[in-house]
Structure formats: C-alpha cells, structure tokens
C-alpha positions in Angstrom: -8.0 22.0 -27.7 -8.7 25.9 -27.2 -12.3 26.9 -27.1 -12.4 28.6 -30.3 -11.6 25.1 -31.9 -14.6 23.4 -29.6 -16.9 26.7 -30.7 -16.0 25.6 -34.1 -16.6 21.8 -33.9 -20.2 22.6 -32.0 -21.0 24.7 -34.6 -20.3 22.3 -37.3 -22.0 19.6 -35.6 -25.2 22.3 -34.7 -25.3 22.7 -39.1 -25.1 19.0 -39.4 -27.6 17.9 -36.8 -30.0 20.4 -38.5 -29.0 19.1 -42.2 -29.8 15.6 -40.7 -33.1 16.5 -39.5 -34.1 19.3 -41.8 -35.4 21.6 -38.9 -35.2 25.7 -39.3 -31.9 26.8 -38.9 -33.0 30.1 -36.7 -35.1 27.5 -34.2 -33.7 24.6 -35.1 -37.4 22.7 -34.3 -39.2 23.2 -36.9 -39.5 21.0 -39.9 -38.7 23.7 -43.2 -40.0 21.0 -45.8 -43.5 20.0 -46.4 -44.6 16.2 -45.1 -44.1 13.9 -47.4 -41.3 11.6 -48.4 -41.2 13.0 -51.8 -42.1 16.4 -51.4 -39.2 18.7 -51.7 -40.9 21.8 -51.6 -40.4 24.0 -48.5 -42.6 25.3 -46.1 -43.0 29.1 -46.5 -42.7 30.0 -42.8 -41.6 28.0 -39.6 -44.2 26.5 -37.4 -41.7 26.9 -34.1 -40.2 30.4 -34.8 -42.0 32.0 -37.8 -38.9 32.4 -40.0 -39.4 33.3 -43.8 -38.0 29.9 -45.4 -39.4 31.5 -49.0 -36.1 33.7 -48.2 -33.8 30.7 -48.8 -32.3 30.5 -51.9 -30.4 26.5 -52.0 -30.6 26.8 -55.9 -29.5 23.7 -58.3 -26.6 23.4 -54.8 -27.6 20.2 -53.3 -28.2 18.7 -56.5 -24.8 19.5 -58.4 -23.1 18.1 -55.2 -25.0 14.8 -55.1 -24.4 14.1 -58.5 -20.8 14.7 -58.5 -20.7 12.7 -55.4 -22.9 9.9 -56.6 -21.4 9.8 -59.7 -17.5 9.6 -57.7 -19.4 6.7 -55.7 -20.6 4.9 -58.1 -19.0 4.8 -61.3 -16.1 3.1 -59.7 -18.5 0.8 -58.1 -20.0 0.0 -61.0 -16.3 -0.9 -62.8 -15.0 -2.9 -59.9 -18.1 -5.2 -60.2 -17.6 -5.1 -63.9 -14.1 -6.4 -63.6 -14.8 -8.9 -60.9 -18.3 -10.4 -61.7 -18.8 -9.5 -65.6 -22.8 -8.0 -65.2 -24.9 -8.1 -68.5 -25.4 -4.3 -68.6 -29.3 -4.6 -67.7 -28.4 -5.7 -64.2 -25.9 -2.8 -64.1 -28.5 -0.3 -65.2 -30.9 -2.0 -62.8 -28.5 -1.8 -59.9 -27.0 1.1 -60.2 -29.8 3.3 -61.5 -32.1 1.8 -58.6 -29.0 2.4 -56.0 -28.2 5.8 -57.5 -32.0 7.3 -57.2 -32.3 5.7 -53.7 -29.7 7.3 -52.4 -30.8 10.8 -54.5 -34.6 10.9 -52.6 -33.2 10.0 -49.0 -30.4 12.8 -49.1 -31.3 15.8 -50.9 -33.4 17.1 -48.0 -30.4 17.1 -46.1 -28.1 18.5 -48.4 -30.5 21.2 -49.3 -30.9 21.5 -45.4 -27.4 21.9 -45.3 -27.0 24.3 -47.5 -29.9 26.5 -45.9 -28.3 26.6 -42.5 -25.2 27.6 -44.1 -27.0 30.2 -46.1 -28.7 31.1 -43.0 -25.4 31.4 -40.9 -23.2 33.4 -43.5 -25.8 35.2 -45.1 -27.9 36.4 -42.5 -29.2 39.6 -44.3 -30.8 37.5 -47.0 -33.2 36.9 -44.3 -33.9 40.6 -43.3 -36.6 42.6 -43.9 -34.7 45.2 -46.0 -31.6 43.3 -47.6 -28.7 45.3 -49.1 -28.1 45.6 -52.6 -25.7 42.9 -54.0 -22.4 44.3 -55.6 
C-alpha cells in the first residue's frame, strides 16, 4: 500500500471518527451540537477551538440520505416478515415505524456530522472570514 492510499484511508477514518462523535471538524474535541439527546441544533462556536459552526451549511443532506437508506432497509424488511410470518398491519406499523424513528434520532447527528466535516474539508472557504462569490 503506497502512502498516498494510507493518507487516504486515515483521512477517511479522521471524517468518520468525528461523524461518530460529532466533535468540530477543525479541533476535532469539541462537541458542535447542543446537549441533549434530542436537540439537533448546533452550537454557534466551538468550545475547544472557537470555530464558527453557524458557517455550516448540512441542509435537508443528512436527512434525504437516511430516508433513502432507511427506507432501502426497511421496506424489504418489512416484506420478508410479511411473506414469512403474515403481520396484521398494526404490528407492522408499530414495528417498523418504532424501528424506523429509532434508528432516525440516534444517527442524524452523525450523518449531519458527517456531512460538516466533509463540508469543512472541501469547502474550506465557507468557513473564512471573507468567502468568494459562488459562480
């Protein structure tokens, strides 16, 4: 393996380990979201390094991708344990609509983590003072 390709995996893994703990992706120590289990709101600046998180902009992102990946999940889920088992469609709403909200709350901080850090690496002059003008 050359050591562009291990530059390239530990930079992967730097993005993921700070999607996975939602910490600032200039410091990665400080927490960008506010406590709270259900608060998805960010901070507006870093406690470690200071950084402008009001800067980020993660948009409907993290959302769009866990409902096309939920829904890719699930819906087949759903059908196999149709096919097999034969649910009355209560227990399938219950199920599924308890599964699929689960696992929305405990991984759009990540994913909207994720897509900060990546915003943050590839688009570093949305975080300076003076930006250029978008064409």
């Amino acid at each position: 393996m050359s050591s562009q390709d291990k530059n390239a995996n530990n930079a992967i893994l730097s993005l993921l380990r700070m999607a996975l703990f939602c910490t600032c992706p200039k410091c990665h120590q400080g927490k960008i979201f506010q406590d709270g289990f259900l608060k998805f709101d960010l901070k507006e600046k870093c406690d470690q390094c200071g950084l402008d998180l009001s800067r980020s902009d993660s948009a409907d992102g993290p959302a769009v991708f866990l409902i096309f990946f939920l829904g890719f999940l699930l819906v087949p889920l759903a059908l196999i344990v149709e096919v097999k088992f034969g649910w009355p469609v209560w227990v399938h709403v219950l199920v599924w609509g308890s599964f699929g909200l689960i696992l929305t709350l405990g991984a759009l901080k990540p994913i909207k983590s994720f897509v900060i850090a990546l915003q943050y690496k590839y688009r570093k002059s949305d975080w300076d003072d003076n930006p250029p003008p978008r064409v």
